[in-house]
N, CA, C and O atoms as CSV, one atom per row, in Angstrom:
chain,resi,resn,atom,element,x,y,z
A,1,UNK,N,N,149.948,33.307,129.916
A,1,UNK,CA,C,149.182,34.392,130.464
A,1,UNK,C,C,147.873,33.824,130.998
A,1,UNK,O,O,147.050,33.250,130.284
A,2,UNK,N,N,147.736,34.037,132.377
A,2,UNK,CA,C,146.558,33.765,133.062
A,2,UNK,C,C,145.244,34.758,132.580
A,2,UNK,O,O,145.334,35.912,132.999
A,3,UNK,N,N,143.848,34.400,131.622
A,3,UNK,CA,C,143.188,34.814,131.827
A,3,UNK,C,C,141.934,34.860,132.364
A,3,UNK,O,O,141.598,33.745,131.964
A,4,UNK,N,N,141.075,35.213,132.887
A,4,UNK,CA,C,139.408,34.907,134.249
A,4,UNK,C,C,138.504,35.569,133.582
A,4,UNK,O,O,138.358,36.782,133.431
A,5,UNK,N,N,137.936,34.719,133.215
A,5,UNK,CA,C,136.351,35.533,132.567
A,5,UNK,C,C,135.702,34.899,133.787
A,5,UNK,O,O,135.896,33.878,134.445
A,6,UNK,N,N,134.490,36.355,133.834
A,6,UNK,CA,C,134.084,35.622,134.822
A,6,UNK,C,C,132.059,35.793,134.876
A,6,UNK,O,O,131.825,36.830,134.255
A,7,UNK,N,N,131.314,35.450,135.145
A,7,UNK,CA,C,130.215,35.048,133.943
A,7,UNK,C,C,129.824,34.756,133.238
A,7,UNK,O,O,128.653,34.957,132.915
A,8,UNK,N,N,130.757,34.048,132.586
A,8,UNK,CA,C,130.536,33.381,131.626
A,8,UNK,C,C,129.509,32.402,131.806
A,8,UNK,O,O,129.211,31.774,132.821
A,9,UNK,N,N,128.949,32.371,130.502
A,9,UNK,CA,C,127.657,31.555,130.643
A,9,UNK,C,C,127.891,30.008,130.151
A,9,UNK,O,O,128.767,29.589,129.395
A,10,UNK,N,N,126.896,29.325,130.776
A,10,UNK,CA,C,127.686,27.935,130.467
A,10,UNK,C,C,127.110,27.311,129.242
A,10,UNK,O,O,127.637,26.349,128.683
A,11,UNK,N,N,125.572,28.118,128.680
A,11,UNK,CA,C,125.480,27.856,127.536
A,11,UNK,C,C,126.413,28.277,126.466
A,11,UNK,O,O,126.631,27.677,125.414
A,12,UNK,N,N,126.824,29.155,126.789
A,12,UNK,CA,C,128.016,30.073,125.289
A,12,UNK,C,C,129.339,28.909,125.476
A,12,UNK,O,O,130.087,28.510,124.583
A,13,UNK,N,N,129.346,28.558,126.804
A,13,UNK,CA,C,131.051,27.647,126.869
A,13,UNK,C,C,130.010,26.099,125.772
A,13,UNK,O,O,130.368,26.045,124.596
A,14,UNK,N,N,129.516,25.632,125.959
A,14,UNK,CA,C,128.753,24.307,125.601
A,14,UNK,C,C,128.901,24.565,124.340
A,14,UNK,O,O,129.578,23.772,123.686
A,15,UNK,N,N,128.340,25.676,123.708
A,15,UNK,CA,C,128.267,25.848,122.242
A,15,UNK,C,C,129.695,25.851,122.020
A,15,UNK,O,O,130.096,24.804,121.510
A,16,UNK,N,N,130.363,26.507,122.197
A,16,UNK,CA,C,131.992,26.308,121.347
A,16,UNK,C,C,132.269,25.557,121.889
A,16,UNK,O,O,132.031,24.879,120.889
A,17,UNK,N,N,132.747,24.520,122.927
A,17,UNK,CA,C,133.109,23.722,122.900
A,17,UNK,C,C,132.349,22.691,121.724
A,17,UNK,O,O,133.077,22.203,120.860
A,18,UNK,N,N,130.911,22.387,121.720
A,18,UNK,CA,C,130.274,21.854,120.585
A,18,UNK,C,C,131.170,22.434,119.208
A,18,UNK,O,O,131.588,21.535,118.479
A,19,UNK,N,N,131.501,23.863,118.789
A,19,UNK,CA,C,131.671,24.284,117.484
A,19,UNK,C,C,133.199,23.629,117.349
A,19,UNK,O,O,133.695,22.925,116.469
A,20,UNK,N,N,133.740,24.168,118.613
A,20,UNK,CA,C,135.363,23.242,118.585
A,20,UNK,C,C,136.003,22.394,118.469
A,20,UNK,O,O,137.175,22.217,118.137
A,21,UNK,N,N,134.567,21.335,118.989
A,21,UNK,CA,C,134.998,20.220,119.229
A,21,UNK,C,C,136.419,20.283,120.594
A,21,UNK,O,O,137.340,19.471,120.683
A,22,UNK,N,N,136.246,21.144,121.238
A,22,UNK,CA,C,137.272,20.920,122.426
A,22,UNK,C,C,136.433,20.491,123.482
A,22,UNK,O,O,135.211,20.640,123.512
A,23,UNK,N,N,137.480,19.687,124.772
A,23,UNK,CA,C,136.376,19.069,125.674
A,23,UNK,C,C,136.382,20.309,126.909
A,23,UNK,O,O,135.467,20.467,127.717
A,24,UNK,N,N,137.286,20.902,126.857
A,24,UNK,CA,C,137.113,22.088,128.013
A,24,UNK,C,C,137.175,23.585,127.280
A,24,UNK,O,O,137.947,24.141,126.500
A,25,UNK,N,N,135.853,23.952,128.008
A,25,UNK,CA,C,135.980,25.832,127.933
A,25,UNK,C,C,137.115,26.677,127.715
A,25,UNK,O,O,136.916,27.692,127.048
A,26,UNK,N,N,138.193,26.467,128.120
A,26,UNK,CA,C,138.922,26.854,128.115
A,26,UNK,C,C,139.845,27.006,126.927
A,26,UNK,O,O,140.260,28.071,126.469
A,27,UNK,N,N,140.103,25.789,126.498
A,27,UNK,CA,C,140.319,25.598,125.073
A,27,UNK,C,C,139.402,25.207,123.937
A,27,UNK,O,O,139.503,24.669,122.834
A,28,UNK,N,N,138.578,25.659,124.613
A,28,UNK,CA,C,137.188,26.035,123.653
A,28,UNK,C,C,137.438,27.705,123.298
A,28,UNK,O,O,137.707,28.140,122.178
A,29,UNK,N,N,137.353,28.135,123.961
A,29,UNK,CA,C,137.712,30.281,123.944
A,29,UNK,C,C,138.778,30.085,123.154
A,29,UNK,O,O,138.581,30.307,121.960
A,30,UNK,N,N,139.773,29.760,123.450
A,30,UNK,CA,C,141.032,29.778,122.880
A,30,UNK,C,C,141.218,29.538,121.112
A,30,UNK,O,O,141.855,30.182,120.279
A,31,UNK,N,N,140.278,28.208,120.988
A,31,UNK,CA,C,140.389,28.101,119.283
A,31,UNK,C,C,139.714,28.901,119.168
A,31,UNK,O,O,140.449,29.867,118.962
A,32,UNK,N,N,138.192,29.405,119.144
A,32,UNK,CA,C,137.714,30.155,118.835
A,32,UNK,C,C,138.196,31.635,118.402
A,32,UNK,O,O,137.946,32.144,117.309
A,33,UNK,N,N,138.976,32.273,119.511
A,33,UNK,CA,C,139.708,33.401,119.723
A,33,UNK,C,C,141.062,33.096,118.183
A,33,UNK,O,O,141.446,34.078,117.548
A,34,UNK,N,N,141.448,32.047,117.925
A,34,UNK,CA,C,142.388,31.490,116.930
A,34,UNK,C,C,141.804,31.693,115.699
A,34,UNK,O,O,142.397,32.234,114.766
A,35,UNK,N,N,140.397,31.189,115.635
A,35,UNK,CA,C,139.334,31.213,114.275
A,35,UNK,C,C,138.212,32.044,114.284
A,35,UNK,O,O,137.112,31.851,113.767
A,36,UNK,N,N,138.824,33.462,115.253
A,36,UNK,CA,C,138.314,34.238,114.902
A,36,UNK,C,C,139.014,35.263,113.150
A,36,UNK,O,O,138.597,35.023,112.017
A,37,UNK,N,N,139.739,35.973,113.386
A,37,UNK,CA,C,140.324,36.375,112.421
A,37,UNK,C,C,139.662,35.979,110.608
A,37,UNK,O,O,139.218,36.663,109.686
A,38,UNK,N,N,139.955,34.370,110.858
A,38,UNK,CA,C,139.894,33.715,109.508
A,38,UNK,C,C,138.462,33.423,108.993
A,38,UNK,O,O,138.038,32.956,107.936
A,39,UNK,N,N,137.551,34.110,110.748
A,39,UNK,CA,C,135.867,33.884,110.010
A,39,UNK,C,C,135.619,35.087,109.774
A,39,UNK,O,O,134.714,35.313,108.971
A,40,UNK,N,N,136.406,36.335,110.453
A,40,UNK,CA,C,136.003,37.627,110.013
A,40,UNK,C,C,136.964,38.277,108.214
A,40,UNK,O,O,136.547,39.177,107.485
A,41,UNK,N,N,137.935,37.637,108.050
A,41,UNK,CA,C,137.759,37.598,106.511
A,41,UNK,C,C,137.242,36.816,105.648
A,41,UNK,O,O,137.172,37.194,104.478
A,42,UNK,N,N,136.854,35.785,105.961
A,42,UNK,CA,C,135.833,34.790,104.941
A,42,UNK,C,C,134.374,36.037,104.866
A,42,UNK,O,O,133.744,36.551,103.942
A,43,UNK,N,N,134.320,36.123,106.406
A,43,UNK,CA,C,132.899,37.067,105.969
A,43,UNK,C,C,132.797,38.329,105.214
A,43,UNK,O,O,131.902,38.734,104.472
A,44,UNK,N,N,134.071,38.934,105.618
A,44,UNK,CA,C,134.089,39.869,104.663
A,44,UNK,C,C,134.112,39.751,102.939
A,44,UNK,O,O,133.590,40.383,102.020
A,45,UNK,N,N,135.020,38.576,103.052
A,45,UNK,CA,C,135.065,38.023,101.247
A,45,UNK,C,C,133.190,37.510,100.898
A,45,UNK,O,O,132.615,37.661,99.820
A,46,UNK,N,N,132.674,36.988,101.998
A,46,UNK,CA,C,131.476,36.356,101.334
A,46,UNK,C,C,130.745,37.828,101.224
A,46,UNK,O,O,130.288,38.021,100.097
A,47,UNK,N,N,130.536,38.911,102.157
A,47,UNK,CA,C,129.950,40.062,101.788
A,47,UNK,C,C,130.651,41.214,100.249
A,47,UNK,O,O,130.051,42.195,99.811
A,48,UNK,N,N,131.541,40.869,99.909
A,48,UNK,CA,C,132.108,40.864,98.699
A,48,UNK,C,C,131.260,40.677,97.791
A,48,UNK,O,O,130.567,41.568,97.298
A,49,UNK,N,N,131.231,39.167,97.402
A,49,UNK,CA,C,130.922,38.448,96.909
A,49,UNK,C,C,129.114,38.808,96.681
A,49,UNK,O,O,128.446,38.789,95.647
A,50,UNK,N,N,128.734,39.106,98.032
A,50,UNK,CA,C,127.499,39.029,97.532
A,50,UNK,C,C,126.912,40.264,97.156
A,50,UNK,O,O,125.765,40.373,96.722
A,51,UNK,N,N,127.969,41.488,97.385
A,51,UNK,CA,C,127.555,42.682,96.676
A,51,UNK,C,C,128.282,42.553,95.010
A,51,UNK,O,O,128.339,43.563,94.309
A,52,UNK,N,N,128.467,42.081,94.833
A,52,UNK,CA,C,129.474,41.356,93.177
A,52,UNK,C,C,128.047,41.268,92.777
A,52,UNK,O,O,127.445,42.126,92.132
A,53,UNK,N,N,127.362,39.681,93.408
A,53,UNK,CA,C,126.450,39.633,92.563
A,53,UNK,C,C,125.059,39.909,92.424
A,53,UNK,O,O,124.388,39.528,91.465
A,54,UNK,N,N,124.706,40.454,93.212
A,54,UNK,CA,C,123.502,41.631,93.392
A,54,UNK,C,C,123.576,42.723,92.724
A,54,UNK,O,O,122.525,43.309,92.467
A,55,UNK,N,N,124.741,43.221,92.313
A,55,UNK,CA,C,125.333,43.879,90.809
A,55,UNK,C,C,124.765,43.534,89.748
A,55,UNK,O,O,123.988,44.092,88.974
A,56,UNK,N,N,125.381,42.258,89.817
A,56,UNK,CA,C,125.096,41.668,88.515
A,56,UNK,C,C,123.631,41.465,88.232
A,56,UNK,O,O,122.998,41.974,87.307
A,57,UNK,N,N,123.176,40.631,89.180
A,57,UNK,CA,C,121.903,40.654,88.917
A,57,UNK,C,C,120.736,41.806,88.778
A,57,UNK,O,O,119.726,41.822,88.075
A,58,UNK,N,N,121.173,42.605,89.561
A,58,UNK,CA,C,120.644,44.189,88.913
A,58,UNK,C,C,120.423,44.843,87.940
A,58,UNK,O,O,119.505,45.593,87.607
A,59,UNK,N,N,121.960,44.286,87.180
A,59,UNK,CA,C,122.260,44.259,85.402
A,59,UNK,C,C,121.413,43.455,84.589
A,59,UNK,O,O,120.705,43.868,83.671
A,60,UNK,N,N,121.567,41.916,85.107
A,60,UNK,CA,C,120.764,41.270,84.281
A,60,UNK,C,C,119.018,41.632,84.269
A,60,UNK,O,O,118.316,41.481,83.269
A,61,UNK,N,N,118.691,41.962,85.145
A,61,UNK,CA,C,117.411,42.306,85.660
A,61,UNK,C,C,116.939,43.776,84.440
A,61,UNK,O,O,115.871,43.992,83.868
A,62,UNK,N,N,118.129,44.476,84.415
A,62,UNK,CA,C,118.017,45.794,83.606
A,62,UNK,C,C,118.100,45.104,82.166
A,62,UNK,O,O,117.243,45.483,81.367
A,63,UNK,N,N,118.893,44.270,81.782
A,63,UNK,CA,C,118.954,43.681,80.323
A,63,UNK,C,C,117.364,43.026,80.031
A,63,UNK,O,O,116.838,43.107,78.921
A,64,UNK,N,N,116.947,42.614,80.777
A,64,UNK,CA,C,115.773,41.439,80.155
A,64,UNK,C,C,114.831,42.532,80.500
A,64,UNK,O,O,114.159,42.535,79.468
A,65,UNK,N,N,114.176,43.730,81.462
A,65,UNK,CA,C,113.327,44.563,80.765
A,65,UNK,C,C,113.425,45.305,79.571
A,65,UNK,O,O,112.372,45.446,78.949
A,66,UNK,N,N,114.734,45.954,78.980
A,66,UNK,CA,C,115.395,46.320,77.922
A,66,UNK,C,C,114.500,45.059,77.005
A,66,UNK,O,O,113.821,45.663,76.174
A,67,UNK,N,N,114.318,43.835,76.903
A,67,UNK,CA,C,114.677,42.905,76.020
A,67,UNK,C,C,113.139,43.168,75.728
A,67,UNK,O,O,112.577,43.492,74.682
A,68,UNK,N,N,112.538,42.866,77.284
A,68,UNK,CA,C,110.739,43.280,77.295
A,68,UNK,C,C,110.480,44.172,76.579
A,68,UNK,O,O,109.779,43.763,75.653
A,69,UNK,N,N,110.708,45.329,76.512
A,69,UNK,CA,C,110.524,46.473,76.201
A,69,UNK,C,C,110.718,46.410,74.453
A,69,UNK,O,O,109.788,46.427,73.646
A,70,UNK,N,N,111.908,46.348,74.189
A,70,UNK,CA,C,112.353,46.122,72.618
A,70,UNK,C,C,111.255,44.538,71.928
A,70,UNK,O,O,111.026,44.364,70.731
A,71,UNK,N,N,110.942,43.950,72.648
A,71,UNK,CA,C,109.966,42.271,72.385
A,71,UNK,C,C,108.729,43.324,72.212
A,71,UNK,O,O,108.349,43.277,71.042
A,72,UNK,N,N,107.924,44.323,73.036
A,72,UNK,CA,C,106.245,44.881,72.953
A,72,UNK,C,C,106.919,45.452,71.932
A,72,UNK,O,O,107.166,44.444,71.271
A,73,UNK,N,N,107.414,46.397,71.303
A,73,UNK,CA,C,107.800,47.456,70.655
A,73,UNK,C,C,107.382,46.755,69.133
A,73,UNK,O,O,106.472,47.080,68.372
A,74,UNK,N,N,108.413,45.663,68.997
A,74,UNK,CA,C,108.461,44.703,67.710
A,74,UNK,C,C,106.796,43.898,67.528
A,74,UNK,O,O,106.304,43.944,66.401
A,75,UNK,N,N,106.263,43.424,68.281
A,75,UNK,CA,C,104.746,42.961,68.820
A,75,UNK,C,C,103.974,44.273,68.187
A,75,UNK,O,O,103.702,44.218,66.988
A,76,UNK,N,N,103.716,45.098,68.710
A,76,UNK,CA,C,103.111,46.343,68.296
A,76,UNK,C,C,103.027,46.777,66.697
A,76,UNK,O,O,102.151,46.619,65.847
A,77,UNK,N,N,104.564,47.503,66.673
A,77,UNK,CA,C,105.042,47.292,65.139
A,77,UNK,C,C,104.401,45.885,63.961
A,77,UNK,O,O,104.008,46.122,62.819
A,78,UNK,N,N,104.427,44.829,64.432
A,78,UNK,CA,C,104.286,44.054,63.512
A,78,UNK,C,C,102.928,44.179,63.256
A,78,UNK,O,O,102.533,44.331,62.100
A,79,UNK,N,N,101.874,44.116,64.568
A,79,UNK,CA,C,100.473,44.663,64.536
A,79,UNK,C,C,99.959,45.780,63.919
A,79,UNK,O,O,98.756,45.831,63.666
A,80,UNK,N,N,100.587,46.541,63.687
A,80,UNK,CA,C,100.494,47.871,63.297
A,80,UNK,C,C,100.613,47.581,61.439
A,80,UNK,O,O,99.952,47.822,60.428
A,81,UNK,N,N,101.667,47.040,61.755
A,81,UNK,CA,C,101.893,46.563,59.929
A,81,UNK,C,C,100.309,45.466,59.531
A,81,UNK,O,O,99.684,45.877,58.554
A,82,UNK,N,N,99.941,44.666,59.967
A,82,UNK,CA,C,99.082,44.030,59.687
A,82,UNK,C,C,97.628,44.521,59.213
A,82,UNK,O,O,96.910,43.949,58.392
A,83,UNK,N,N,97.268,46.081,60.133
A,83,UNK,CA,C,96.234,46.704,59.765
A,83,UNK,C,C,96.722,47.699,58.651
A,83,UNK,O,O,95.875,48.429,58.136
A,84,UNK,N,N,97.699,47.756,58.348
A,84,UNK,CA,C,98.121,48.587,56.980
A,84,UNK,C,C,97.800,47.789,55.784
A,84,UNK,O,O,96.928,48.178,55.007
A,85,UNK,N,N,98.465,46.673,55.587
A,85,UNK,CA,C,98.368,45.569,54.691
A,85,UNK,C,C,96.789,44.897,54.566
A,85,UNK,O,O,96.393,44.207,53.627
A,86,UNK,N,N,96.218,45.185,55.449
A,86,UNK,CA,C,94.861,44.122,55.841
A,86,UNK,C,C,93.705,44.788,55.546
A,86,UNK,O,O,92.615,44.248,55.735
C-alpha cells in the first residue's frame, strides 16, 4: 500500500529515524507506526504502576503521622506523669 504524507517535517523524519535507527523516513514511520502499540501499553502499565504507588505512599504517609501523633501523645503522658510524681 502506497502511502504520501505530505509536510512532513524533516525535523520529526530525523528524530525517528535517530529513535529507529532506520536510514530512511520511510522506514523510519513504519517502525515507529510498529512500536507504537507496545509504547502505548508500557505507558499505560507505567501509569498503573504509578497510581499503585502514590497509593501506597499516601498510606505510608497516613501511618507515620498516626505514629507522630501516638509518639506526642506518649511524650505528653509521660510529662504529665513526671509532675505528678515530682
Amino acid at each position: 500500500m502506497l502511502v504520501n504524507l505530505r509536510d512532513f517535517p524533516d525535523g520529526l523524519a530525523d528524530d525517528l529515524k535517530a529513535m529507529t535507527q532506520r536510514k530512511t523516513a520511510s522506514a523510519a514511520v513504519l517502525q515507529a507506526c510498529r512500536n507504537y502499540r507496545g509504547y502505548v501499553q508500557q505507558n499505560n502499565a507505567l501509569r498503573d504502576e504509578i497510581k499503585a504507588l502514590r497509593l501506597a505512599l499516601e498510606s505510608q504517609r497516613h501511618t507515620m503521622e498516626q505514629a507522630r501523633m501516638a509518639a506526642m501523645h506518649l511524650v505528653e503522658a509521660c510529662g504529665q506523669g513526671d509532675m505528678l510524681n515530682g
